[in-house]
KOLKOLRO-613198 format. One record per residue (C-alpha): residue in one letter; y, x, z. Coordinates in steps of 0.1 Angstrom, whole numbers, padded with zeros to 4 digits, always signed. Example, Ala and Ser with C-alpha at 12.3 -4.5 7.8 and 13.67 -1.06 7.14 Angstrom:
REM KOLKOLRO-613198
A-0045+0123+0078;S-0011+0137+0071;
This chain:
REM KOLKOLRO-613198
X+0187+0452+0447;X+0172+0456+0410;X+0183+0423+0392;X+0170+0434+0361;X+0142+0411+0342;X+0129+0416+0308;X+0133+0388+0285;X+0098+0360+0281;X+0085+0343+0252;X+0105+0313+0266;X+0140+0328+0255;X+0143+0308+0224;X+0160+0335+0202;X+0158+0314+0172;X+0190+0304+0146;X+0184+0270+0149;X+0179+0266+0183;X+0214+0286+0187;X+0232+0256+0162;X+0217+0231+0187;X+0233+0247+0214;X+0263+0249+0202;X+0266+0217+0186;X+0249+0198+0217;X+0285+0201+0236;X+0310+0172+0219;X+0339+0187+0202;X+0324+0221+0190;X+0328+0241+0175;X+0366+0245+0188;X+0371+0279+0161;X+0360+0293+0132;X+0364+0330+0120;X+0355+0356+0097;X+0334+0387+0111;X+0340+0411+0082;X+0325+0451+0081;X+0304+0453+0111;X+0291+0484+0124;X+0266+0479+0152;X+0255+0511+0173;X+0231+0512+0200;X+0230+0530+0232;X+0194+0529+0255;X+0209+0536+0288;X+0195+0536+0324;X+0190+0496+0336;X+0197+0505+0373;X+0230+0524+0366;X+0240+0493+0343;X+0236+0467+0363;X+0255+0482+0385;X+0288+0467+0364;X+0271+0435+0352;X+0271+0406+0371;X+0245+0384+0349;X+0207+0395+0353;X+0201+0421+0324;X+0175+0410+0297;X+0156+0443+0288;X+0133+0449+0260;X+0101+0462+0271;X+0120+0472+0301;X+0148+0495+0283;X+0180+0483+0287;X+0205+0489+0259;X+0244+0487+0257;X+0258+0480+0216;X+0293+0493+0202;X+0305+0466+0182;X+0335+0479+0152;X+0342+0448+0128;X+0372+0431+0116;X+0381+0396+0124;X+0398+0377+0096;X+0409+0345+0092;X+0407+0334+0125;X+0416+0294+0129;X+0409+0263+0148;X+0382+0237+0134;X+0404+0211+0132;X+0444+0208+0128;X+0444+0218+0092;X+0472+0239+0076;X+0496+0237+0109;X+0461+0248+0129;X+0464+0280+0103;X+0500+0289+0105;X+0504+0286+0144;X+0468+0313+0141;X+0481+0335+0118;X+0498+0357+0143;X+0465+0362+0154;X+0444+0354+0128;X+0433+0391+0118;X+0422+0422+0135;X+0404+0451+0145;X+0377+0448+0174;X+0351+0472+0194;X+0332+0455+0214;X+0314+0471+0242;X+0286+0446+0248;X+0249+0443+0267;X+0220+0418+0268;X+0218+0397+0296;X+0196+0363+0305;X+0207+0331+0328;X+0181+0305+0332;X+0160+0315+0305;X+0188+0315+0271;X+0195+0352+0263;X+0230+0364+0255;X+0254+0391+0256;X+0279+0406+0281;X+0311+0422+0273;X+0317+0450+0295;X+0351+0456+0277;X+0366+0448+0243;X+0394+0469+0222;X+0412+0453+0197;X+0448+0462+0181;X+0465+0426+0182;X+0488+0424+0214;X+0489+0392+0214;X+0450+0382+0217;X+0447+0409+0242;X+0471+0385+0265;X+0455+0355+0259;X+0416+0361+0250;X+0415+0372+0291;X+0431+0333+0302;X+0413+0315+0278;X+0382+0327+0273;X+0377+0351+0303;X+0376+0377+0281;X+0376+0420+0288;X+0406+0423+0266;X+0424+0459+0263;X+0449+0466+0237;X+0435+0499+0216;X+0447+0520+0186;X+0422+0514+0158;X+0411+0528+0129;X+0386+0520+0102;X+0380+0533+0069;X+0352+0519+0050;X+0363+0526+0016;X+0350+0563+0013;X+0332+0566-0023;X+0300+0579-0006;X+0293+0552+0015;X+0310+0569+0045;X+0322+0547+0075;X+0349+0564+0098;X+0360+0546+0131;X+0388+0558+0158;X+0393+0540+0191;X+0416+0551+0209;X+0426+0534+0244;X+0461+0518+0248;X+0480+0544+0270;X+0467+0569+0244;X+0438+0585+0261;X+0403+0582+0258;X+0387+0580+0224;X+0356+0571+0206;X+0347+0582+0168;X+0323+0574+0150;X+0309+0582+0114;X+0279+0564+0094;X+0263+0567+0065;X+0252+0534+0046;X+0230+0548+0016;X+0234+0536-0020;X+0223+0508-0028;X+0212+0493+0007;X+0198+0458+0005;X+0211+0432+0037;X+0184+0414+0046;X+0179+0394+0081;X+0166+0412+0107;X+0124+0413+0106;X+0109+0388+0134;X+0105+0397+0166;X+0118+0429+0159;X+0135+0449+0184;X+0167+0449+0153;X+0162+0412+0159;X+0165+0415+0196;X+0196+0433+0194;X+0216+0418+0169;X+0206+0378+0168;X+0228+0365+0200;X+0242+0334+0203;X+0256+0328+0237;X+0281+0353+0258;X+0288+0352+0290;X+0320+0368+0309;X+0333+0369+0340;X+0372+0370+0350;X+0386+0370+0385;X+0352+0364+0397;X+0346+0334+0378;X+0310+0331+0356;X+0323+0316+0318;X+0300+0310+0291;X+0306+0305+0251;X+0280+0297+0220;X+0286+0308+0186;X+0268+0300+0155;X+0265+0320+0121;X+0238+0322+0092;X+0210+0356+0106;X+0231+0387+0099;X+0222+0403+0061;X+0223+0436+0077;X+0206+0473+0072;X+0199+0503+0088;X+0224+0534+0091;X+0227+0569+0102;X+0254+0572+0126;X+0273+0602+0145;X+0294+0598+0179;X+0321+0620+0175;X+0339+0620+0206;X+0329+0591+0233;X+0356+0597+0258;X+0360+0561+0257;X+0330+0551+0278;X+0327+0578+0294;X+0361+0572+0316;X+0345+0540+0322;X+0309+0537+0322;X+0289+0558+0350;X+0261+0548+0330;X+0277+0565+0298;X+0265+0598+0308;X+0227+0596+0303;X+0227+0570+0270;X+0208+0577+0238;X+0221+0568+0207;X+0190+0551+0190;X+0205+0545+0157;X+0229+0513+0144;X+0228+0483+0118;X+0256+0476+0093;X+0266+0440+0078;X+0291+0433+0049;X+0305+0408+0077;X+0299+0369+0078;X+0322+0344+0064;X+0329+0313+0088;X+0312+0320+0121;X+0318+0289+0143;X+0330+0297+0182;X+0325+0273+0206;X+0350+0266+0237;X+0348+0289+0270;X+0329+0269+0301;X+0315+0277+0333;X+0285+0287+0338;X+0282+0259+0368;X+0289+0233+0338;X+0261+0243+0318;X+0237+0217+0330;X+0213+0243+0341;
């Protein structure tokens, strides 16, 4: 059965709306982080083949479904409240490196995202992010390098047991000015998501975030080797790379607590 549906002027994609959100649950946000050096790249892949591994209905765009590879570093990770014990009992996994593998999905009308798997280098938050937040946490061997003279980004992710790999190389041209995304762009569509959704043992988990729009700007990107998804992902074998956005990062994004998607009042 095709579950897909495109998204309707009623999915409020809208900053503020996405603070209310948040901020409508008591005792939120529960975290606050830094999202530093992102690199977004994005994939149009076949919406049939990709459902296939989602378990939320996918939110298309003009019905093209799209899958994003997320590279950033998280810094400064640390619980709203609880002060300067909050930070030290954090710091062990306060900073790292993630790739996300993420898509767009819609329950009852409020877009968000999916994570069909995320890599990140801190053994630690691998173990827990799955318990706590329901979370597609795999351990990876990361590398970025963003401090090429020429503007040159290099990314290497490899998996955990040493296999697959993805690479990546991007170009951000001197100077580049980060601006928000333009309006109802399809840049806007991609990149200005407030609510994820996971699923763990078969149970449906939501979160909210909130963070200012993303001063971000368009970049020429390479795959190099995408091994990675392609030992996953049947879906990985037809995708387009369509191009990708970079941000200097965000300082203080807020994170709300993990619920279920029963609770949500909807």
């Amino acid at each position: 059965m095709n579950r897909t549906a495109t998204t309707s002027p009623a999915c409020d994609l809208s900053n503020t709306a996405a603070r209310q959100r948040l901020l409508s649950r008591p005792g939120e946000p529960w975290f606050i982080g830094d999202w530093m050096r992102v690199l977004m790249i994005h994939l149009e892949v076949d919406a049939d083949a990709l459902q296939r591994d989602v378990p939320f209905v996918l939110d298309l765009h003009d019905g093209r479904a799209f899958v994003s590879l997320v590279a950033f570093t998280m810094e400064n990770l640390r619980p709203r409240i609880g002060g300067q014990l909050g930070d030290w009992l954090f710091r062990p996994m306060a900073n790292h490196h993630f790739l996300n593998v993420r898509t767009y999905v819609q329950h009852a009308g409020e877009p968000g995202i999916y994570f069909l798997a995320e890599w990140l280098s801190n053994p630690l938050a691998v173990r827990l992010g799955p318990m706590t937040f329901g979370l597609p946490y795999r351990l990876g061997h990361i590398t970025y390098d963003d401090s090429q003279p020429t503007g040159e980004l290099r990314g290497c992710v490899k998996a955990g047991d040493g296999g697959p790999v993805l690479a990546y190389r991007a170009t951000v041209p001197a100077p580049t000015h980060y601006a928000a995304c333009e309006m109802l762009s399809l840049n806007e569509w991609l990149m200005e998501r407030y609510t994820a959704f996971t699923c763990w043992r078969n149970r449906r988990r939501f979160f909210r975030i909130w963070h200012p729009a993303w001063p971000q700007g368009e970049v020429a990107v390479d795959l190099l080797e995408d091994s990675l998804l392609r030992r996953n992902w049947r879906w990985s074998e037809d995708a387009r790379l369509m191009g990708a956005n970079y941000s200097p990062g965000i300082v203080g994004v807020w994170m709300g607590g993990s619920h279920r998607v029963a609770e949500a009042g909807w």
